[in-house]
C-alpha positions in Angstrom: 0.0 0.0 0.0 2.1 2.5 -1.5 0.8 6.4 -1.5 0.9 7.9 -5.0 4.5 9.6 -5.0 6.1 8.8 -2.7 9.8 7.4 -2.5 9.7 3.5 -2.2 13.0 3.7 0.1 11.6 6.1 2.0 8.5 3.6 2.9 10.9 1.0 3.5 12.8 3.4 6.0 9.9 4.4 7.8 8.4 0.5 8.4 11.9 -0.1 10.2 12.0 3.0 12.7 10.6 2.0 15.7 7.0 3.8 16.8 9.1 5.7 19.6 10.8 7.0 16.4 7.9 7.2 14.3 6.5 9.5 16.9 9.6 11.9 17.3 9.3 12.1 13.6 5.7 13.0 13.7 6.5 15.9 16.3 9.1 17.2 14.8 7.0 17.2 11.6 4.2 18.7 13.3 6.3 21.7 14.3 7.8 22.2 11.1 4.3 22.7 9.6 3.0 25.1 11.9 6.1 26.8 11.5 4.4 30.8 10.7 7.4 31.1 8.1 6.2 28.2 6.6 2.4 29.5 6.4 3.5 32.9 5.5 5.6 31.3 2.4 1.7 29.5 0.9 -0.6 32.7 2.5 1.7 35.4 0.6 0.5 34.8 -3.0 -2.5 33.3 -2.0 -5.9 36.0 -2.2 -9.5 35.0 -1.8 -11.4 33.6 -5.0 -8.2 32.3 -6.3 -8.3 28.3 -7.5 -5.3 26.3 -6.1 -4.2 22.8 -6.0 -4.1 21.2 -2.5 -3.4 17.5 -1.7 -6.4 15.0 -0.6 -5.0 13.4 2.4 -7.5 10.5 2.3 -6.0 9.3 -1.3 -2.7 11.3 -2.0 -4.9 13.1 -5.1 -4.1 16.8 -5.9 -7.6 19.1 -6.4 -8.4 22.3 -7.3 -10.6 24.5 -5.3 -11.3 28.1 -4.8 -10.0 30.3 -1.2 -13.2 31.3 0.2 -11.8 32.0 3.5 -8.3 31.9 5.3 -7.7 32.1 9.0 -3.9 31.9 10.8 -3.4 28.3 10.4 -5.9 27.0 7.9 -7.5 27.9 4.5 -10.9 27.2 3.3 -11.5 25.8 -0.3 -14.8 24.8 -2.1 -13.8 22.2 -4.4 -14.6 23.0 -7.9 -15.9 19.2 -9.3 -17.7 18.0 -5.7 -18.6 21.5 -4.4 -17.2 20.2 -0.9 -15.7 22.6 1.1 -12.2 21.8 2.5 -10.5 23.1 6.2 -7.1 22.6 5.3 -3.4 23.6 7.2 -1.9 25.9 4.9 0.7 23.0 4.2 -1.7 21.1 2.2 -1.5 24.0 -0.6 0.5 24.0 -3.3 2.2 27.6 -2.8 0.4 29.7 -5.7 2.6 31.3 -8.5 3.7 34.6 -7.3 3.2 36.3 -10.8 -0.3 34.4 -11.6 -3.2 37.1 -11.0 -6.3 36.3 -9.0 -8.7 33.7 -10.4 -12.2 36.0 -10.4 -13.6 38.5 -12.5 -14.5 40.2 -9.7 -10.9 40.3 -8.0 -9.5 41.3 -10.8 -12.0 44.6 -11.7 -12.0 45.7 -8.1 -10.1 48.9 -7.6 -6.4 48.2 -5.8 -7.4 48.9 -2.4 -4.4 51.7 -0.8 -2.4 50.8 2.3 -3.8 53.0 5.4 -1.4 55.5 6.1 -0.7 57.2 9.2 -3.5 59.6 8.8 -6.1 56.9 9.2 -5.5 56.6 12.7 -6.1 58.6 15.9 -4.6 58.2 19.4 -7.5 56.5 21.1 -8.5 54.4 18.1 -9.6 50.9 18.4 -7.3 48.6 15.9 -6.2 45.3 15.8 -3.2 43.3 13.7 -1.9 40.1 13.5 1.3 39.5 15.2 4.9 37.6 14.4 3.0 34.7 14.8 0.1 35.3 12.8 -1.9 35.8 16.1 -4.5 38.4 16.4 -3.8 41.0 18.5 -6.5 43.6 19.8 -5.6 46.8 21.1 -5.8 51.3 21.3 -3.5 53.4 19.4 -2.0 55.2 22.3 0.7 57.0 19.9 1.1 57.8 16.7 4.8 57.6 15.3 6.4 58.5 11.8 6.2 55.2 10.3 4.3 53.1 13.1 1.8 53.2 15.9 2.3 52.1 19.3 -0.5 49.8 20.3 -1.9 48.7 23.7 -3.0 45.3 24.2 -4.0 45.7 27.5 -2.4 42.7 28.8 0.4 44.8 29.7 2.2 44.5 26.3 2.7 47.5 23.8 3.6 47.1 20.3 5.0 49.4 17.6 2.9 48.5 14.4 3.3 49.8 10.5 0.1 51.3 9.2 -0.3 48.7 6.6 -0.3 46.1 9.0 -2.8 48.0 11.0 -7.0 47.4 11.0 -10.1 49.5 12.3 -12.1 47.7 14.6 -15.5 49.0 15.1 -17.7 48.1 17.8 -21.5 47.2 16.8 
């Protein structure tokens, strides 16, 4: 039982490791995948409405399906033949091509959205941004600097954040 592409020896290998070594393998893997470099390489080219290839774990088949929705550590894709929606770890993507435009009409006649500046923020603001490790941080601008704001989480950290990296956050 041989998954489609993969390395005979390396099979072989992996039925003689021991399952204490099969499991520090599969920790060590673990990590490596969750690794924000890792999911920041896939997520950089990636935009919603664009079709990518992903891998089927269940039978080792590459698909195609559409981003509808991507959070910190997983993408959502609605398979274009079954119309099944997929929760995958980014590292189940095949990273897009950098140069290759968005898939959709509609991506491609929307305006180019500009980066927020420093003069759409205000000392008091509510924003939030997504941190070094791609985890959301909510906070108030509690200075405005030349090329960043300083943001307070309230958990007793501050952080200096670039505009661009900076959203609104209204309250409803």
């Amino acid at each position: 039982m041989n998954p489609q592409g993969t390395d005979p020896k390396l099979i072989d290998a992996l039925n003689r490791a021991s399952s204490l070594e099969l499991f520090q393998l599969s920790a060590i893997i673990e990590r490596m995948l969750v690794d924000p470099r890792r999911i920041l390489a896939v997520r950089t080219n990636m935009n919603l409405g664009q079709t990518v290839r992903f891998l089927d774990w269940r039978d080792g088949q590459m698909r195609h399906g559409k981003v509808v929705a991507m959070k910190d550590t997983q993408v959502t894709l609605h398979e274009e033949g079954t119309r099944r929606e997929w929760k995958l770890p980014y590292a189940a993507v095949e990273p897009p091509d950098p140069v290759s435009p968005p898939a959709t009409a509609s991506a491609r006649a929307a305006p180019p959205q500009s980066m927020p500046s420093r003069g759409d923020f205000r000392c008091g603001e509510k924003v939030s941004f997504d941190d070094r490790y791609l985890q959301p941080q909510v906070g108030v601008v509690v200075r405005i600097n030349q090329r960043t704001a300083t943001v307070d989480t309230g958990n007793g950290h501050s952080w200096r954040v670039p505009f661009h990296m900076l959203r609104q956050v209204f309250d409803i």
